[in-house]
ZAMARGU-4260 file (C-alpha; in steps of 0.2 Angstrom, whole numbers, plus 5000, padded with zeros to 4 digits):
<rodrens>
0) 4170/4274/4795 | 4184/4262/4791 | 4191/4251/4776 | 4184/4234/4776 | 4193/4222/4768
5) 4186/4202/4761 | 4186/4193/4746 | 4170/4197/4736 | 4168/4183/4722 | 4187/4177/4724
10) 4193/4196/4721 | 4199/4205/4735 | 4189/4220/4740 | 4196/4235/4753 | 4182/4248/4755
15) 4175/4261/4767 | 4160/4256/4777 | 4152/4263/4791 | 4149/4253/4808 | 4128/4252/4801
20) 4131/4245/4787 | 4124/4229/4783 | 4132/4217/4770 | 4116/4219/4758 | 4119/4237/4755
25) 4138/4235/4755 | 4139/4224/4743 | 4125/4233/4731 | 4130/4251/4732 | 4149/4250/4734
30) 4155/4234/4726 | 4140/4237/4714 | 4136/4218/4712 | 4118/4221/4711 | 4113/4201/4709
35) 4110/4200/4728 | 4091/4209/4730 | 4086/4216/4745 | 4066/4211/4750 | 4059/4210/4768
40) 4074/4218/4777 | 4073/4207/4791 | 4080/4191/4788 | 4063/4184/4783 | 4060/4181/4765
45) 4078/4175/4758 | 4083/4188/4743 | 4098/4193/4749 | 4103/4175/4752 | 4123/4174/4749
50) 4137/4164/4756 | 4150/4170/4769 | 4165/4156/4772 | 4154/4143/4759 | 4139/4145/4771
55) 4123/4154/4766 | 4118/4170/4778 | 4105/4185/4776 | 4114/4198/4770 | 4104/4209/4774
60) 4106/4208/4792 | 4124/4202/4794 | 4135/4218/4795 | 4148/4219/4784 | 4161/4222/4799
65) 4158/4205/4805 | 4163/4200/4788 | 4181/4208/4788 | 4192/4194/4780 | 4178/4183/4774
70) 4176/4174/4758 | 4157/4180/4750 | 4150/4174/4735 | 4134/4184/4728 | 4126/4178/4713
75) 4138/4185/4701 | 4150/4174/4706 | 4145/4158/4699 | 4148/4160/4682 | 4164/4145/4682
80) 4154/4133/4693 | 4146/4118/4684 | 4135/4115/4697 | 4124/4131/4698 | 4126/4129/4677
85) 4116/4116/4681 | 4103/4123/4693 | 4101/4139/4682 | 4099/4127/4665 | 4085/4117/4680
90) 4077/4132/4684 | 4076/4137/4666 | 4069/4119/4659 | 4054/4118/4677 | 4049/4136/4673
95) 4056/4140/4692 | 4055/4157/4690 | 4044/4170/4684 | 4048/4190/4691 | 4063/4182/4697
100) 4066/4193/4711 | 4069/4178/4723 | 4079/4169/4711 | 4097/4175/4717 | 4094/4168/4734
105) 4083/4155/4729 | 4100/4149/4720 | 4109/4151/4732 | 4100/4140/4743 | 4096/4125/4731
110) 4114/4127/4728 | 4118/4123/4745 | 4104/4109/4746 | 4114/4100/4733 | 4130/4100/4739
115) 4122/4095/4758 | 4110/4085/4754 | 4114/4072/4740 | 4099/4061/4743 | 4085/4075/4749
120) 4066/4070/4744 | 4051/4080/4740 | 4050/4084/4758 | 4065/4088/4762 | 4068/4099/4749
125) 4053/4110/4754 | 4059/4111/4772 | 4075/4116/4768 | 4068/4129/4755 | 4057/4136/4770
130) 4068/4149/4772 | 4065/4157/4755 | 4050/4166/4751 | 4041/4166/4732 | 4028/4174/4728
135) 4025/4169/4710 | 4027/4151/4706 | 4020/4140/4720 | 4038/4131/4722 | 4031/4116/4712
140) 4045/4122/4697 | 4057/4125/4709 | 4056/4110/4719 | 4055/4099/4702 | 4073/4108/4696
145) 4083/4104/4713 | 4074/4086/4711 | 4081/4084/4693 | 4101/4090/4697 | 4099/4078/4713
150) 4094/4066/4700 | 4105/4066/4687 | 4123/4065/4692 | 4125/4082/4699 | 4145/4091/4697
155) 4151/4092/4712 | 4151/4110/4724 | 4164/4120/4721 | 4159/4131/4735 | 4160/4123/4752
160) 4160/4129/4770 | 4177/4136/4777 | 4185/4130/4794 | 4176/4143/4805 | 4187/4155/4811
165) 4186/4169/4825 | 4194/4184/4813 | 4198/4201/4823 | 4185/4215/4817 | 4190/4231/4809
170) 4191/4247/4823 | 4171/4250/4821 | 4162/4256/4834 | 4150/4240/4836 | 4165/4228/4833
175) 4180/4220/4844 | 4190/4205/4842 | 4181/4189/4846 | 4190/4174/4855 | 4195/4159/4847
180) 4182/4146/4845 | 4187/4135/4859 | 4188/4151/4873 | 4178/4156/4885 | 4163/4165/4879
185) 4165/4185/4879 | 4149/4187/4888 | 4152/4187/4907 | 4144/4185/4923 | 4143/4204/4928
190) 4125/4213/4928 | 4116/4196/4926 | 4102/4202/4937 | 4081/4194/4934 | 4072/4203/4918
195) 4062/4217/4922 | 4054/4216/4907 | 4052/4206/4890 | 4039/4193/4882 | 4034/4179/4895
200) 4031/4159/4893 | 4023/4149/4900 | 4023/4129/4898 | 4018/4113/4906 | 4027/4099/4901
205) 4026/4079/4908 | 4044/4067/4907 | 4039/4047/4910 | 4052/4045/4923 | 4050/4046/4943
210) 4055/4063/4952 | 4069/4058/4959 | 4077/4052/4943 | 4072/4067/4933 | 4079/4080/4948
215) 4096/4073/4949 | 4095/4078/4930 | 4089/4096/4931 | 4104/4098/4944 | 4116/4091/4933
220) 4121/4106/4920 | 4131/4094/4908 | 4118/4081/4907 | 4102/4094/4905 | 4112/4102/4891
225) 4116/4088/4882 | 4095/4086/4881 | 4093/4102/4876 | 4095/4102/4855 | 4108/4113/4849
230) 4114/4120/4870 | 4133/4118/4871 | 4144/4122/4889 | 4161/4129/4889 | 4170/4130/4907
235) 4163/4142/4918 | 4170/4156/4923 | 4176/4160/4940 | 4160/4160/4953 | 4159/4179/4959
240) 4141/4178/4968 | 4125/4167/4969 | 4120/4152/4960 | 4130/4141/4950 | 4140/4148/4937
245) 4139/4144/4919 | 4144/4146/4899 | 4143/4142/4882 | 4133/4144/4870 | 4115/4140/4862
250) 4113/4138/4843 | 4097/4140/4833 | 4090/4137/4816 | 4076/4141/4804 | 4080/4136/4786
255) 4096/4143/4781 | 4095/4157/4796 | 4107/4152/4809 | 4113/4160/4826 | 4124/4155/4837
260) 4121/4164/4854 | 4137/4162/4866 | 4134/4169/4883 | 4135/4164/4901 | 4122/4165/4916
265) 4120/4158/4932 | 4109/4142/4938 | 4099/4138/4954 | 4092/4126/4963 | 4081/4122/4979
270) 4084/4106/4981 | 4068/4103/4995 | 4056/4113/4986 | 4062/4106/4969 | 4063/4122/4960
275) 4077/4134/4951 | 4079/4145/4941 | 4091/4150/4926 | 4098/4166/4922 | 4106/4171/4905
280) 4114/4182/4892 | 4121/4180/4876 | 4125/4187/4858 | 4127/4180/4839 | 4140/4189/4833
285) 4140/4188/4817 | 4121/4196/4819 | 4125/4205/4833 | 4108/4200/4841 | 4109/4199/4859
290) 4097/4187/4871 | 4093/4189/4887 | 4082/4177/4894 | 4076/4169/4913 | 4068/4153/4915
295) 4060/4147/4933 | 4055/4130/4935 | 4044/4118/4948 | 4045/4099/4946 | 4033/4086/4954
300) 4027/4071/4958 | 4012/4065/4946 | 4009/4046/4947 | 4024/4040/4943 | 4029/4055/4931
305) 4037/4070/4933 | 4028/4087/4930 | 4036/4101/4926 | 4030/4118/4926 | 4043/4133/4915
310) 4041/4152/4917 | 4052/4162/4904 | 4053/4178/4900 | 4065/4183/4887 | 4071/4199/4877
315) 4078/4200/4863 | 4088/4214/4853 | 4095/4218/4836 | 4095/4209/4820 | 4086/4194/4823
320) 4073/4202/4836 | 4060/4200/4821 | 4058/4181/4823 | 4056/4186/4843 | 4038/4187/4841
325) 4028/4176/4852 | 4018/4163/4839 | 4037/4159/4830 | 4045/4157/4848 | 4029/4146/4858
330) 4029/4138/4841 | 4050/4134/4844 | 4049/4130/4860 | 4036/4118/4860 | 4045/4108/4847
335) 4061/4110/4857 | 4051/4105/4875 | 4047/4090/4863 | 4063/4084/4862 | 4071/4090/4879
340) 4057/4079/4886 | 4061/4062/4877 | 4081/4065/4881 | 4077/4068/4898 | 4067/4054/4901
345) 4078/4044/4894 | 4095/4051/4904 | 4082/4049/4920 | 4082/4031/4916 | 4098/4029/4914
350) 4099/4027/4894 | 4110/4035/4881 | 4100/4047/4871 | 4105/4062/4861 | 4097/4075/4859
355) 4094/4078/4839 | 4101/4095/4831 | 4095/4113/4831 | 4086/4114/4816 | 4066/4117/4812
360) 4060/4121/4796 | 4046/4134/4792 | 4034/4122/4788 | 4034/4115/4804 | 4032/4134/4811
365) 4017/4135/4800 | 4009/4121/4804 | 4011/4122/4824 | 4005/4141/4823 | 3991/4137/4811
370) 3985/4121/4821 | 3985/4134/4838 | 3975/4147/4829 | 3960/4135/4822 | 3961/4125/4838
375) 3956/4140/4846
</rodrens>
């Protein structure tokens, strides 16, 4: 156990807390602000929804060492901002809450939906509330009270997102001192050997463009990133063995849940069989959550097209292993598959084409997994 030191509600705060601890339970049973509820446990449901640096995180599994000299605002911290004025007079006036248990991190979001999206509709509003989870009033109310700030002129955010920073952790046991952002990633290339185990993938997937023209893509590390939505590379570090060394990182949305997995792995290639394979590791640090993951691939010929055949097997521990189970990753990687395959097609062809960012919504989850189960 150590003293960890922030700013809790613009008030700084310097108290023990063990390695374990998550911020959840820091900030309810030492700091005692107990606005911030604590529901699923796992990241899933949106209770303990606060913001860390003017951005909004699952308390409940952030620890509060990766916090050390953060700015968090719970609930309780609100009570000089116009803005959530607003939204709580909103919620009030569209019957948006009934038990109101949900209410401190549903808040919380539609405070950040606001101040983000100044011109959200219906539907954008509901994916972006995807992340929090109601069970009492159907979201209609809810909904109708973000609608009527966004309508009416709303104050403007006095909580925004901070400069992100890499801020050296307290002495903890789980915790070291990160890079700054623009360094290499701290994951290296030692012990990156094939998975022996984990959850395997499998998909088929067709890109309009001639083999050739999609091959010369594949081997290209900086043009397939930049088709892959939300992969970033870093320089690669220093090649001690086989296969093409790589790093950077991969980041990874679902509502307001966001992980950034910063890693490096190794990539290979035969050109006269065309197939490869990608090896990887990678941690979120502020989750802690590490990924390890192993993708083989096969391309060909397919009149005129390009088929290509993908093999992953991942693992995933910590934090965020919950939303490892198979129907919310086949469900994410299909949607990303999707994109990869427009942006590749278009590179192969020789046009510019970004890929989009790392974002889906819970709906969209929904409605992929619910579509495979009926299909079926």
């Amino acid at each position: 156990m150590t003293e960890l030191a922030l700013s809790l509600n613009g008030a700084a705060v310097a108290e023990p807390a063990e390695a374990r601890t998550n911020l959840a339970d820091f900030v309810r049973e030492t700091c005692h602000k107990t606005g911030t509820h604590v529901g699923c446990e796992q990241g899933v449901c949106g209770a303990c929804t606060v913001f860390v640096d003017g951005r909004p995180v699952r308390s409940c599994i952030t620890l509060a060492a990766a916090c050390s000299g953060a700015e968090v605002r719970t609930i309780e911290g609100f009570d000089d901002d116009a803005l959530m004025a607003r939204l709580r007079e909103a919620f009030t006036s569209h019957h948006a809450l009934q038990c109101g248990y949900c209410t401190p991190g549903m808040l919380v979001t539609a405070y950040d939906i606001v101040r983000r999206l100044p011109d959200a509709d219906t539907a954008t509003i509901r994916s972006e509330l995807s992340g929090n989870l109601c069970r009492c009033t159907g979201y209609a109310g809810i909904v109708a009270a973000i609608e009527a700030v966004l309508a009416n002129d709303p104050p403007a955010a006095v909580v925004v997102p901070l400069p992100r920073q890499r801020r050296a952790r307290p002495a903890l046991a789980v915790a070291t001192a990160a890079p700054p952002e623009s360094a290499a990633p701290v994951a290296s290339l030692d012990g990156i050997e094939p998975l022996t185990d984990g959850t395997r993938l499998a998909r088929t997937i067709t890109v309009p463009a001639p083999l050739a023209d999609v091959w010369a893509v594949l081997t290209d590390l900086d043009a397939i990133a930049a088709c892959i939505p939300g992969a970033q590379l870093a320089e690669p570090p220093a090649s001690d063995g086989d296969g093409q060394p790589f790093a950077g990182a991969y980041k990874v949305a679902l509502g307001p849940v966001t992980a950034t997995f910063r890693g490096a792995g190794r990539f290979f290639a035969d050109t006269a069989t065309h197939t490869g394979k990608v090896v990887g590791r990678g941690r979120d640090p502020l989750s802690g959550t590490r990924l390890a993951g192993e993708l083989s691939f096969a391309a060909a010929e397919a009149d005129g097209q390009t088929r290509l055949d993908l093999d992953m097997v991942y693992r995933v521990k910590g934090p965020l292993a919950q939303f490892s189970r198979p129907a919310l990753v086949e469900a994410l990687a299909d949607s990303i598959l999707a994109d990869t395959a427009g942006a590749l097609a278009a590179r192969a062809r020789g046009e510019t084409h970004a890929a989009p960012p790392a974002k889906a919504s819970g709906f969209s989850f929904l409605r992929i997994i619910l579509a495979r189960l009926f299909g079926r």
